[in-house]
SEDRENTOR-162719 format. One record per atom (N, C-alpha, C): chain; atom name; x, z, y. Coordinates in steps of 0.1 Angstrom, whole numbers, always signed. Layout:
<pts>
   unit   site       u       w       v
      A     CA       X       Z       Y
...
</pts>
This chain:
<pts>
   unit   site       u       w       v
      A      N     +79     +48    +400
      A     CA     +69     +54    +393
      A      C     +64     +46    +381
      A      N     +62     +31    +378
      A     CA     +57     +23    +372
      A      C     +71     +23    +363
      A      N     +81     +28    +361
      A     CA     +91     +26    +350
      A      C     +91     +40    +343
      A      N     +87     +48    +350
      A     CA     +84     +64    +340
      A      C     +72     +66    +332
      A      N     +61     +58    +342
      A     CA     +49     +56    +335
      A      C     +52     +44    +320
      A      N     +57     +35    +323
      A     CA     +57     +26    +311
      A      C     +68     +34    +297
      A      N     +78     +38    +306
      A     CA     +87     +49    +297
      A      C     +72     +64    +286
      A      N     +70     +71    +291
      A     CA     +60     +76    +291
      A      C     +50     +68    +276
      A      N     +45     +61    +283
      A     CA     +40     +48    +273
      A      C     +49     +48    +260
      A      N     +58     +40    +262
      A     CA     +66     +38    +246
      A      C     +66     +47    +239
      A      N     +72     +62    +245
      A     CA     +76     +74    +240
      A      C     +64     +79    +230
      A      N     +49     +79    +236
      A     CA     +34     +84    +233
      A      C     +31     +75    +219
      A      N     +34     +59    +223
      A     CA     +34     +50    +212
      A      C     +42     +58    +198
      A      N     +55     +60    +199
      A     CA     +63     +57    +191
      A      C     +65     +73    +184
      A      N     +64     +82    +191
      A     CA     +57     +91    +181
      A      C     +41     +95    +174
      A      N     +34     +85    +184
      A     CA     +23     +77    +176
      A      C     +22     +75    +158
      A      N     +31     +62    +161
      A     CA     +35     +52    +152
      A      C     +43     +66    +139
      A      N     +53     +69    +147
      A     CA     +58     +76    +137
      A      C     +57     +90    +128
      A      N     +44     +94    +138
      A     CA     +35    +102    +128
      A      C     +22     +97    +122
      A      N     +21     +91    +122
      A     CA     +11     +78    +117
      A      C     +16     +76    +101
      A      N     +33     +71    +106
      A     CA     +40     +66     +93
      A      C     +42     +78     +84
      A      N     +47     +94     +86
      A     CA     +51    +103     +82
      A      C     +38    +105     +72
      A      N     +25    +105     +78
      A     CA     +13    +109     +73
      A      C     +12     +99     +62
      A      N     +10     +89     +63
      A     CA      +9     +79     +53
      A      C     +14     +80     +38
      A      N     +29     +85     +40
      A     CA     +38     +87     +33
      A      C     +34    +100     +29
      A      N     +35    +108     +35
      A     CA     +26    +114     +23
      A      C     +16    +121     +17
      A      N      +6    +111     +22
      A     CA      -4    +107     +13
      A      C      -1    +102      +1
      A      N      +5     +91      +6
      A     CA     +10     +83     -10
      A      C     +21     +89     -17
      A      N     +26    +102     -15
      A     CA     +34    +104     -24
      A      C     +30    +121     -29
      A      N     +21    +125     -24
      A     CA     +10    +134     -28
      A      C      +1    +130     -37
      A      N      -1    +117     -38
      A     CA     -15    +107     -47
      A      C      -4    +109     -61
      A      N      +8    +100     -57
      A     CA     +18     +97     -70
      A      C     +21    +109     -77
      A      N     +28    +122     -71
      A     CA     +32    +130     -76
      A      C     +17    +142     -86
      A      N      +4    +135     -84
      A     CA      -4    +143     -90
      A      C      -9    +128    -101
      A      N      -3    +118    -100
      A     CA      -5    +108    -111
      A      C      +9    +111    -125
      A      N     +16    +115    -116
      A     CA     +31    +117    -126
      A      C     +26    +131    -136
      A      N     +19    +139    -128
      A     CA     +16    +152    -135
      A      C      +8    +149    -149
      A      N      -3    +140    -146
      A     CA      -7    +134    -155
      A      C      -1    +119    -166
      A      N      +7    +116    -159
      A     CA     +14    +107    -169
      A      C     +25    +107    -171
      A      N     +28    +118    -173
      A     CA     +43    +117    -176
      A      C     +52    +115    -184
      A      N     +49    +117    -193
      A     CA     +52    +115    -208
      A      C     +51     +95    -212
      A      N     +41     +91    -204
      A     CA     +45     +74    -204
      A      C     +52     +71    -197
      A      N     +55     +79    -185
      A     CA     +66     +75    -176
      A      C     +79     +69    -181
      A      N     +82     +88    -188
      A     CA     +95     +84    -192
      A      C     +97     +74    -202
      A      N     +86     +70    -213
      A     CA     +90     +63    -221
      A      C     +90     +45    -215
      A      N     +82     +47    -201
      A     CA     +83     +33    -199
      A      C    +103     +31    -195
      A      N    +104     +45    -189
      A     CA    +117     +42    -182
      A      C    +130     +40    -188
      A      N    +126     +46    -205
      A     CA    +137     +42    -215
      A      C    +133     +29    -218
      A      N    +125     +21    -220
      A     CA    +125     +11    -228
      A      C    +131      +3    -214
      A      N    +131      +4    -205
      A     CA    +137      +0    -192
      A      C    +149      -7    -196
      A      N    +155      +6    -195
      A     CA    +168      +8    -198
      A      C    +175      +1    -208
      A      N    +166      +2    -226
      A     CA    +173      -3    -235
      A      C    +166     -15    -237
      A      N    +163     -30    -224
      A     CA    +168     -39    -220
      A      C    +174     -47    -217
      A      N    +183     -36    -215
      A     CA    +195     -38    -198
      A      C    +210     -42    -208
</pts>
């Protein structure tokens, strides 16, 4: 009983953890994609001048 209980445990943890992580994510890529809406146009020009360093 003490190995299904600890089993049990990790499982609870680890979809925990990994909807924890899922959430996070996108948060932050919900935040970004309504910063890109607004800057987009420096985006791209940051991401050419990128380029014609290279």
């Amino acid at each position: 009983m003490e190995f299904l209980e600890k089993l049990i445990i990790l499982v609870v943890l680890f979809l925990g953890v990994t909807i924890g992580t899922a959430a996070i994510i996108g948060v932050y890529t919900k935040t970004v994609r309504e910063q890109d809406k607004i800057d987009n146009n420096s985006i791209i020009l940051e991401n050419i001048n990128l380029f014609d360093w290279i």
